[in-house]
Residue frames as a rotation matrix with the C-alpha (Angstrom) as fourth column:
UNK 1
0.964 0.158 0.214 -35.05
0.264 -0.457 -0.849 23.43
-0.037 0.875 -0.483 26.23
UNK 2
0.463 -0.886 -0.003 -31.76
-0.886 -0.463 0.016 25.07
-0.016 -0.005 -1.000 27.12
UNK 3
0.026 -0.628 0.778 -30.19
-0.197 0.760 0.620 21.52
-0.980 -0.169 -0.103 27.49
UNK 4
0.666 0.530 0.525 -31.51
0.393 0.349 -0.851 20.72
-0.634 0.773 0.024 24.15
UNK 5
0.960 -0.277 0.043 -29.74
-0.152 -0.645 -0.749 23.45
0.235 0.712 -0.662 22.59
UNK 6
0.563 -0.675 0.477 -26.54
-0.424 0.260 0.868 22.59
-0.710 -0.691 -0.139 24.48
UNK 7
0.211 -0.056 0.976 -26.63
-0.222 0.969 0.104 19.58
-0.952 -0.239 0.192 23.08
UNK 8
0.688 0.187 0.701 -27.11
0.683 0.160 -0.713 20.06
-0.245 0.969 -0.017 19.76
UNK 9
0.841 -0.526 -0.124 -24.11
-0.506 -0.847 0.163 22.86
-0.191 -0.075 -0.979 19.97
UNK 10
-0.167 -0.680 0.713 -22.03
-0.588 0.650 0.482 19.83
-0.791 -0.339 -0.509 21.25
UNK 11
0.364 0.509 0.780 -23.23
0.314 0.721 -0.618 17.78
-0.877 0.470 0.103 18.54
UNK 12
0.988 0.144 -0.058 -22.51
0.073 -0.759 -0.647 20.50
-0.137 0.635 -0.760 15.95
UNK 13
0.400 -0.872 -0.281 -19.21
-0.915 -0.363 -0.176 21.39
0.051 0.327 -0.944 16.93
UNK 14
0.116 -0.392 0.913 -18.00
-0.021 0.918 0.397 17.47
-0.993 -0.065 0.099 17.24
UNK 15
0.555 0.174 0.813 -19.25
0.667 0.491 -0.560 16.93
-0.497 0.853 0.157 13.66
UNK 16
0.915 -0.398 0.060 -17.69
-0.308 -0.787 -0.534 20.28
0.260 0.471 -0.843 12.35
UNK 17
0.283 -0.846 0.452 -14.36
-0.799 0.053 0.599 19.26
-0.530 -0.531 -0.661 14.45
UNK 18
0.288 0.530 0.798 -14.62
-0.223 0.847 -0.482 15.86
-0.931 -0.039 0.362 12.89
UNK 19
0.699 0.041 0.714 -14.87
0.697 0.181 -0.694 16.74
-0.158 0.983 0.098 9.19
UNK 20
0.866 -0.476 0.155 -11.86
-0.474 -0.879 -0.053 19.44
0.161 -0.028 -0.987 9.87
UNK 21
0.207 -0.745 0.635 -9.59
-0.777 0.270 0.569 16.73
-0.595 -0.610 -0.523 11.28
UNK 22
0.179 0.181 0.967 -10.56
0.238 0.946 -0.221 14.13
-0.955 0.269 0.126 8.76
UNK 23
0.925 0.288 -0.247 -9.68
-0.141 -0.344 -0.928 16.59
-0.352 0.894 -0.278 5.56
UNK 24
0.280 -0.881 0.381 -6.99
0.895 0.383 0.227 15.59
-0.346 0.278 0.896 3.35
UNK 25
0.089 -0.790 -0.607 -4.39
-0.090 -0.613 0.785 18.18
-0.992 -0.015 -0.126 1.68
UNK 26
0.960 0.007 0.279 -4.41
0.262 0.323 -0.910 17.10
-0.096 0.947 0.308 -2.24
UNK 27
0.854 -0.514 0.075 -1.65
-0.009 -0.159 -0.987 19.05
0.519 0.843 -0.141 -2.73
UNK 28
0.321 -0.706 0.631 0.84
-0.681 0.290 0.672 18.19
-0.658 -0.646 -0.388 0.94
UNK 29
-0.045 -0.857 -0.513 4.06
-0.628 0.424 -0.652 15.79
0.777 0.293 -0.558 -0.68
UNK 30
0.417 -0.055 0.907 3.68
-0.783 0.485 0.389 12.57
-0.462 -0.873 0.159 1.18
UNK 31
0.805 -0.338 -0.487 6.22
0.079 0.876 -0.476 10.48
0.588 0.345 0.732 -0.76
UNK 32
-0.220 -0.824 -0.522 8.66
0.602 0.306 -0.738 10.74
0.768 -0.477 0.429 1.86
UNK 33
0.715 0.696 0.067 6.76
0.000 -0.095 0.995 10.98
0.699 -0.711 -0.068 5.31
UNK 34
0.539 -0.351 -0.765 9.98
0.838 0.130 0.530 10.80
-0.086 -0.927 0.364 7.07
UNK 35
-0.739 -0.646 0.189 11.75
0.673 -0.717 0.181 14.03
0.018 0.261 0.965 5.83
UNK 36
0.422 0.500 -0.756 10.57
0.545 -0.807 -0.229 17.86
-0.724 -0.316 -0.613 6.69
UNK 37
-0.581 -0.809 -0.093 12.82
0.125 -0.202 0.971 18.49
-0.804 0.553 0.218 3.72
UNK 38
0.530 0.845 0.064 10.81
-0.074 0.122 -0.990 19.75
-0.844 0.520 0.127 0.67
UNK 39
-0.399 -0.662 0.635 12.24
0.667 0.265 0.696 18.63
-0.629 0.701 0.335 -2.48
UNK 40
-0.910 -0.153 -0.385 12.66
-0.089 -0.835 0.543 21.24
-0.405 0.529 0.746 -5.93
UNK 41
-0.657 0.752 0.059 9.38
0.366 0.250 0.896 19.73
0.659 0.611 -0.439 -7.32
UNK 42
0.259 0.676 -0.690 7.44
0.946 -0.034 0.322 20.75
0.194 -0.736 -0.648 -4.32
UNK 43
-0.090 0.049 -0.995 8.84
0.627 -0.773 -0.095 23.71
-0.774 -0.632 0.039 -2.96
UNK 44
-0.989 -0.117 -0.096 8.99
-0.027 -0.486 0.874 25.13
-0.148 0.866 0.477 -6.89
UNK 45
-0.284 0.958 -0.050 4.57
-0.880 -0.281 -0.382 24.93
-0.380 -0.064 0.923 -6.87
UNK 46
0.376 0.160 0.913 4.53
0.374 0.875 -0.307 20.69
-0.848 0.457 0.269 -7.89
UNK 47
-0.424 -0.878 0.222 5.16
0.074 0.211 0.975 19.58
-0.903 0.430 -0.024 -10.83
UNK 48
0.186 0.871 0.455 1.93
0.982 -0.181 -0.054 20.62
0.035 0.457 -0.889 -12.22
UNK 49
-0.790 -0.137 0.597 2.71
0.093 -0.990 -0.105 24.18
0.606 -0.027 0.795 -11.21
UNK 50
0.289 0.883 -0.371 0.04
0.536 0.171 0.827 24.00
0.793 -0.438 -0.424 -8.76
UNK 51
0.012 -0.571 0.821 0.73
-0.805 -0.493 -0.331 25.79
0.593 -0.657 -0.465 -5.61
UNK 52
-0.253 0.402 -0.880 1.22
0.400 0.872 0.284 23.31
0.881 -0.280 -0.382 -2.59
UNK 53
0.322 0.745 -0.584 0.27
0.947 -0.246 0.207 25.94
0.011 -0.619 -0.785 0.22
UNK 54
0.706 0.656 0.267 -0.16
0.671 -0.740 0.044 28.91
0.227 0.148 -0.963 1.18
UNK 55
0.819 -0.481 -0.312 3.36
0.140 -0.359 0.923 29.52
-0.556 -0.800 -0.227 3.01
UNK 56
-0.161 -0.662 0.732 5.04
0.678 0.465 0.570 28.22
-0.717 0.588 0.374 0.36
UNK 57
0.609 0.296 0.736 3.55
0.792 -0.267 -0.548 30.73
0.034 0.917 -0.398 -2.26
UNK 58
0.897 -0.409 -0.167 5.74
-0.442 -0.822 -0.359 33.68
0.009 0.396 -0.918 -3.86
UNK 59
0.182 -0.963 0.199 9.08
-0.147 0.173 0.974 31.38
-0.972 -0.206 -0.110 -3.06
UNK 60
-0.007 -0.374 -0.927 11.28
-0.969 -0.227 0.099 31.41
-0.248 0.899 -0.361 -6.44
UNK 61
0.953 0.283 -0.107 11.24
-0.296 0.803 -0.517 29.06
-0.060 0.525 0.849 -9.00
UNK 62
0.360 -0.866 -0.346 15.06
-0.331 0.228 -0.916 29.09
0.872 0.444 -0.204 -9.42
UNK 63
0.981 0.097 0.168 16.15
-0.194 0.438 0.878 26.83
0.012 -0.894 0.449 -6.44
UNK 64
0.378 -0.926 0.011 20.10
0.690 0.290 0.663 26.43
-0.617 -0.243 0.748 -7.36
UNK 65
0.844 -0.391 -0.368 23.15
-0.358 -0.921 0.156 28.49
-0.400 0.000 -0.916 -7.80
UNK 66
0.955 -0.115 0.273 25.96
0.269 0.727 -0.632 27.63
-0.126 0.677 0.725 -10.11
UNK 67
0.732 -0.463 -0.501 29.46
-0.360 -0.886 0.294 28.52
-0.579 -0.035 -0.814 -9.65
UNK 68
0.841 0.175 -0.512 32.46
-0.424 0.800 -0.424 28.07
0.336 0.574 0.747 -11.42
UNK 69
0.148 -0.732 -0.665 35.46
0.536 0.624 -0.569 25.35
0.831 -0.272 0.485 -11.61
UNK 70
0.218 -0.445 -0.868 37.01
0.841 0.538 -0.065 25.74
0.496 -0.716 0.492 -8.19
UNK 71
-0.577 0.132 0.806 35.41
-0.352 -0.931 -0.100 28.98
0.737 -0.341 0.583 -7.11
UNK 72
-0.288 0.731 -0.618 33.26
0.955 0.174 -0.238 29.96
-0.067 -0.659 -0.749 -4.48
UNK 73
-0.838 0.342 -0.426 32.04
0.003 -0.777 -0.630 33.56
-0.546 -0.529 0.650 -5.42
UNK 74
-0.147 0.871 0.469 29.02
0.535 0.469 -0.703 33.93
-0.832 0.148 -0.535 -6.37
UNK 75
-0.472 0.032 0.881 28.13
0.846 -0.265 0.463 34.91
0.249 0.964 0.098 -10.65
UNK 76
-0.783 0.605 -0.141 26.43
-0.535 -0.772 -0.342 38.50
-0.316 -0.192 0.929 -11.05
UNK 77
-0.866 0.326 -0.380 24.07
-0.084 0.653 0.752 35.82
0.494 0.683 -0.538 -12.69
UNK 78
-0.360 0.447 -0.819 22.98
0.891 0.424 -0.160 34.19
0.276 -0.788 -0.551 -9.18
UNK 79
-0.997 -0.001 0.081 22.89
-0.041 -0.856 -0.515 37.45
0.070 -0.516 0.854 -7.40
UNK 80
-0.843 0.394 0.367 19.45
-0.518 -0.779 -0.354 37.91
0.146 -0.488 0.861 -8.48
UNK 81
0.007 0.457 -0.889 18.14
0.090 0.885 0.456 34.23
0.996 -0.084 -0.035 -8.04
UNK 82
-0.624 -0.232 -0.746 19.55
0.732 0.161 -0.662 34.91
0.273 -0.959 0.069 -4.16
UNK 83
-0.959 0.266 0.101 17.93
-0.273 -0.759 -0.591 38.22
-0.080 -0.594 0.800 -3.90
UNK 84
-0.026 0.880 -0.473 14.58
-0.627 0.355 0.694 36.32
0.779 0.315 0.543 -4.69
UNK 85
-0.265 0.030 -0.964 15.27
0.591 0.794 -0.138 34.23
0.761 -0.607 -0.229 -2.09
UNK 86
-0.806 -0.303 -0.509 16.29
0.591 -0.471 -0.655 36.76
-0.041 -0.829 0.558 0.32
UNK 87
-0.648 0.669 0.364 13.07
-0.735 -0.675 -0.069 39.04
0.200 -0.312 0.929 -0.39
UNK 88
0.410 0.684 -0.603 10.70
-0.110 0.693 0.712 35.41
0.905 -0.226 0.360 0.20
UNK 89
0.053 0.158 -0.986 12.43
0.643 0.750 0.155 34.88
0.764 -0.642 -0.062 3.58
UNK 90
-0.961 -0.145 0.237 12.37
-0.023 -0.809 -0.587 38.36
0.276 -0.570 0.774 4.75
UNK 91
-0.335 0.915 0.225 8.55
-0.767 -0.404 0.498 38.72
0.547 -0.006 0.837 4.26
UNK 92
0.654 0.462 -0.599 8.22
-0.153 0.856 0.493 34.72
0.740 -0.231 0.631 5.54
UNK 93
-0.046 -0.953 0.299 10.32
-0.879 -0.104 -0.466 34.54
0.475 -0.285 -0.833 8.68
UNK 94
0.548 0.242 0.801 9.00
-0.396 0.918 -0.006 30.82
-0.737 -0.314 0.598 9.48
UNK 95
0.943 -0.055 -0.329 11.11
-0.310 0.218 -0.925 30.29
0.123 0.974 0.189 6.62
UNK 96
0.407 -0.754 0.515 14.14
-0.369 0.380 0.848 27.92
-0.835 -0.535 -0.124 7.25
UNK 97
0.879 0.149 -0.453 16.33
-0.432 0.651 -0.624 26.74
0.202 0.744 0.637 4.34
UNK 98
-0.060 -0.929 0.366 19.49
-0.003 0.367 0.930 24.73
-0.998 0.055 -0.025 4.27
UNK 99
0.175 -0.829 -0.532 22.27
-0.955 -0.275 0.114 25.95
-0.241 0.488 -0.839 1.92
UNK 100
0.865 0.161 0.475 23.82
-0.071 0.977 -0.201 22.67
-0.497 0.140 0.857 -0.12
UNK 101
0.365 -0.671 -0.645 27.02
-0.929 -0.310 -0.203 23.27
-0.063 0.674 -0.736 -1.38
UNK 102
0.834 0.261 0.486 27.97
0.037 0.852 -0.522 21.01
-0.550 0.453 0.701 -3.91
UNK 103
0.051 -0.774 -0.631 31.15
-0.805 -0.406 0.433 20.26
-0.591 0.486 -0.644 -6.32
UNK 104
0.602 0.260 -0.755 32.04
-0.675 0.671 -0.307 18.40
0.427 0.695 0.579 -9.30
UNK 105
0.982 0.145 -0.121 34.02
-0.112 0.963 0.245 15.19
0.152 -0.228 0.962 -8.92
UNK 106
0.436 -0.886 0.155 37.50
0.099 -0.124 -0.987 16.72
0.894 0.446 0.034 -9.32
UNK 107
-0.265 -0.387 0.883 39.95
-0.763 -0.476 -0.438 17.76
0.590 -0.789 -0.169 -6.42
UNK 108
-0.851 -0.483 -0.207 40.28
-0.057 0.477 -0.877 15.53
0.522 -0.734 -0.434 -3.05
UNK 109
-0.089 0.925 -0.368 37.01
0.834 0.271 0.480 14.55
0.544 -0.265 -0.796 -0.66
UNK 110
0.126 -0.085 -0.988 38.35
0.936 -0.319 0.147 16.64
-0.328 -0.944 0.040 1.95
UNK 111
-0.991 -0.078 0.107 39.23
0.126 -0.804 0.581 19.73
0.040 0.589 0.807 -0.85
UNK 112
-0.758 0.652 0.038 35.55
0.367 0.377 0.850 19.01
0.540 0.658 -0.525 -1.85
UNK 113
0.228 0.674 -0.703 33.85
0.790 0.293 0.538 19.56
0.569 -0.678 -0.466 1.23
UNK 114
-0.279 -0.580 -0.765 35.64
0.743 -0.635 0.211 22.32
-0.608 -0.510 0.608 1.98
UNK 115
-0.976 -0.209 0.065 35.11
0.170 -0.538 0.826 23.84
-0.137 0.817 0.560 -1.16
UNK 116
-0.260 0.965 -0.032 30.91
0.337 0.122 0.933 23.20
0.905 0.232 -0.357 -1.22
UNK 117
0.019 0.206 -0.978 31.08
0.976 -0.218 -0.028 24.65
-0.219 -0.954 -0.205 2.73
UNK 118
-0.575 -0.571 -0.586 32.77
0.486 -0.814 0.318 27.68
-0.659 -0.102 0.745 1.23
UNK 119
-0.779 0.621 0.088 30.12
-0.048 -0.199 0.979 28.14
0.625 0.758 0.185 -1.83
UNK 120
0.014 0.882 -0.471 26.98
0.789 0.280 0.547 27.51
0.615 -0.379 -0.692 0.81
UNK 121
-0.204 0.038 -0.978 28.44
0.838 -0.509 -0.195 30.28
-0.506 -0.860 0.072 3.31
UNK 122
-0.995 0.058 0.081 28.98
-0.004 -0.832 0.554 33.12
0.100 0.551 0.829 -0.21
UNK 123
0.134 0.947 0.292 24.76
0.293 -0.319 0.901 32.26
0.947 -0.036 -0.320 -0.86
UNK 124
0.277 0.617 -0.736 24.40
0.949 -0.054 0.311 32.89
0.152 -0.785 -0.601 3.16
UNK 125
-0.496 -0.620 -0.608 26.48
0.786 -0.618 -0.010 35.86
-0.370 -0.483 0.794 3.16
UNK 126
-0.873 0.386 0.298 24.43
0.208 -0.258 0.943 37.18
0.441 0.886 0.145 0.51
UNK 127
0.074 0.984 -0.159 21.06
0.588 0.086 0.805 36.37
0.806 -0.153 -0.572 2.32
UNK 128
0.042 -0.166 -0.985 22.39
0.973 -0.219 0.079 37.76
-0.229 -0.961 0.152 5.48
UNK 129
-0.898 -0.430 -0.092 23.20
0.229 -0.635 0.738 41.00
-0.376 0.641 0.669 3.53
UNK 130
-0.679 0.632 0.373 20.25
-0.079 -0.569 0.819 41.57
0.730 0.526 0.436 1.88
UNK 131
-0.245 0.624 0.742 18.09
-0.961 -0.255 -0.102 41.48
0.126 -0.738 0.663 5.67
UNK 132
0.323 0.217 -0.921 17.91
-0.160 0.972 0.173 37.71
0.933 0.092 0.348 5.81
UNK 133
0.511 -0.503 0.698 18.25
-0.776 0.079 0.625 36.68
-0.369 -0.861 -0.350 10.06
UNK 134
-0.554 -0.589 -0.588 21.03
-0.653 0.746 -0.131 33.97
0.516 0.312 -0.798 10.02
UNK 135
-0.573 -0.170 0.801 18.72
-0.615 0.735 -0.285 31.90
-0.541 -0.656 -0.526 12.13
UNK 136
0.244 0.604 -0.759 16.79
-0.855 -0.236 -0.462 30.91
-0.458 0.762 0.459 8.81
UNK 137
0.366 -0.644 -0.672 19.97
-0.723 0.257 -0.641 29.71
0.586 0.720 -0.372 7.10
UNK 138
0.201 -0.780 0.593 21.90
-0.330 0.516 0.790 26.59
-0.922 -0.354 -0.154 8.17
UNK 139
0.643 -0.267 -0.717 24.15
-0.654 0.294 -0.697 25.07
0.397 0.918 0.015 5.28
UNK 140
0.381 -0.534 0.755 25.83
0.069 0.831 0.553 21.65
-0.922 -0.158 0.353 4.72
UNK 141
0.022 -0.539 -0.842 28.47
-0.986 -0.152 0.072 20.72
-0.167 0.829 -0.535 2.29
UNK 142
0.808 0.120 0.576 28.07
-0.023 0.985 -0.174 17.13
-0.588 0.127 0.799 0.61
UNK 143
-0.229 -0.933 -0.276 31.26
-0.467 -0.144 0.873 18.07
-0.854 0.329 -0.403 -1.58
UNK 144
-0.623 0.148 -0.768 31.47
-0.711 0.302 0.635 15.65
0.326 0.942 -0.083 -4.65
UNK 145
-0.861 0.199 0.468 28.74
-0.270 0.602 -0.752 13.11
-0.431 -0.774 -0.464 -2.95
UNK 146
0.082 0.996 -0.037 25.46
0.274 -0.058 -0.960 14.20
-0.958 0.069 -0.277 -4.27
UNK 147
-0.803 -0.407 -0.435 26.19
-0.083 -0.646 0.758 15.07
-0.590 0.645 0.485 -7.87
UNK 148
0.051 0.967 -0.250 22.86
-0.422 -0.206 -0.883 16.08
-0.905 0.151 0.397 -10.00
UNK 149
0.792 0.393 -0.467 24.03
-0.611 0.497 -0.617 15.23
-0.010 0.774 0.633 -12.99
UNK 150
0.461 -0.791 0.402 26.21
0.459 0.600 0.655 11.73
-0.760 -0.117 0.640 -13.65
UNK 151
0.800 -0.452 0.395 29.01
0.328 -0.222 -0.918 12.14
0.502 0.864 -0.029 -16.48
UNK 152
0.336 -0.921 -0.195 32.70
0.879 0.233 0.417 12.42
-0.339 -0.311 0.888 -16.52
UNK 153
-0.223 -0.467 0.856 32.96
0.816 -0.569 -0.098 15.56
0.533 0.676 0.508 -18.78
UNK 154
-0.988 -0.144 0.051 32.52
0.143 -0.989 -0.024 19.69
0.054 -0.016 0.998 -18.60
UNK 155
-0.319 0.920 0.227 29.00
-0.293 -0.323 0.900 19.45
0.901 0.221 0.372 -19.17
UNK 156
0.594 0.562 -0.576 28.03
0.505 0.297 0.811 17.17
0.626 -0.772 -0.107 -16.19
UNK 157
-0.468 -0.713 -0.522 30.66
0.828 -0.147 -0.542 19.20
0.310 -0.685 0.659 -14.09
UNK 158
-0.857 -0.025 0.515 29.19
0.058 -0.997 0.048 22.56
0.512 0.071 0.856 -14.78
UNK 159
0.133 0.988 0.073 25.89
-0.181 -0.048 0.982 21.25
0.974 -0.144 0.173 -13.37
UNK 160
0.229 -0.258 -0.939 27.62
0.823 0.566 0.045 19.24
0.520 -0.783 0.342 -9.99
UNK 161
-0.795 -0.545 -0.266 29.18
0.604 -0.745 -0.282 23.02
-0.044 -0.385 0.922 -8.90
UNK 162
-0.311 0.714 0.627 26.25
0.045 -0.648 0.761 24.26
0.949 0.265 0.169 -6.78
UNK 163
-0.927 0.373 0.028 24.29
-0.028 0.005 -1.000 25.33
-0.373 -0.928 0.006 -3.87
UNK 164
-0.578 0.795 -0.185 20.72
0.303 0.420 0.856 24.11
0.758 0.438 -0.483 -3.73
UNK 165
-0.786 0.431 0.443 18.44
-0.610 -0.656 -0.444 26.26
0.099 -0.619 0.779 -1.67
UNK 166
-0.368 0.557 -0.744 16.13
0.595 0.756 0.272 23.01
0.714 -0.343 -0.610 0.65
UNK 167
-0.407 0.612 0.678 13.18
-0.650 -0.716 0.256 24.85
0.642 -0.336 0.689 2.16
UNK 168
-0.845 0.506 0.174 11.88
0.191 0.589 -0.785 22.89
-0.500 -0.630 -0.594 5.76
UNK 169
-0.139 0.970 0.201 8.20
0.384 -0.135 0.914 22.56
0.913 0.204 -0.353 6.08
């Protein structure tokens, strides 16, 4: 008798283990299985508005900072897009994002990169400031590399001059 029951414990928790390991995620981002990098459509609740988990809920919807022509301080605008950040990664400290500073197409590579380091450190100074730990925050500068929107003019500049706030999983 007592084996019996054992057995059927073992049996139980196999099948229970089983159908726990074998569930899927509907809403986990697996177009790009090699990156821990969530992208603005994901880390913003999909593109449905859906949530995609549970860690991920309450993070803002605004995911980039805009500064201008050949600044780095941050607008009173941003301010309170960052402090939205900064209260989601106080409360989440498994939270990790990398900073992106970005620039339009003007000014030297090496100006450029300098200039999108110097816009990525104002958002950290900010986060750090409002009770953010720096070990959260790491920031890269792609300078005039990555530019969001294409165009030669004022309009596609004003968009290219940014930091983009990339949440890990």
């Amino acid at each position: 008798m007592q084996f019996s029951t054992l057995s059927k414990t073992f049996a139980l928790s196999l099948l229970l283990a089983g159908i726990v390991g074998c569930s899927s995620d509907p809403k986990k981002d697996t177009s790009d299985a090699g990156s821990d990098i969530r992208s603005d459509a994901t880390a913003t609740g999909g593109i449905d508005g859906q949530d995609t988990d549970d860690a991920m809920s309450g993070m803002p919807e605004m995911m980039t900072v805009y500064f201008d022509f050949d600044r780095s301080e941050i607008k009173p605008i941003a301010r309170d897009t960052i402090e939205m950040h900064a209260k989601y990664m106080s409360m989440n400290s498994s939270a990790r994002v990398i900073l992106e500073g970005h620039c339009d197409e003007r000014g030297t590579v090496e100006y450029n990169l300098a200039l999108g380091e110097r816009r990525a450190n104002s958002v950290k100074r900010v986060l750090i400031a409002s009770g953010v730990s720096p070990d959260q925050i790491e920031t890269v500068s792609f300078g005039e590399e990555r530019p969001s929107m294409p165009g030669h003019d004022e309009s596609a500049w004003s968009k290219n001059r940014r930091v983009e706030f990339k949440y890990q999983n």
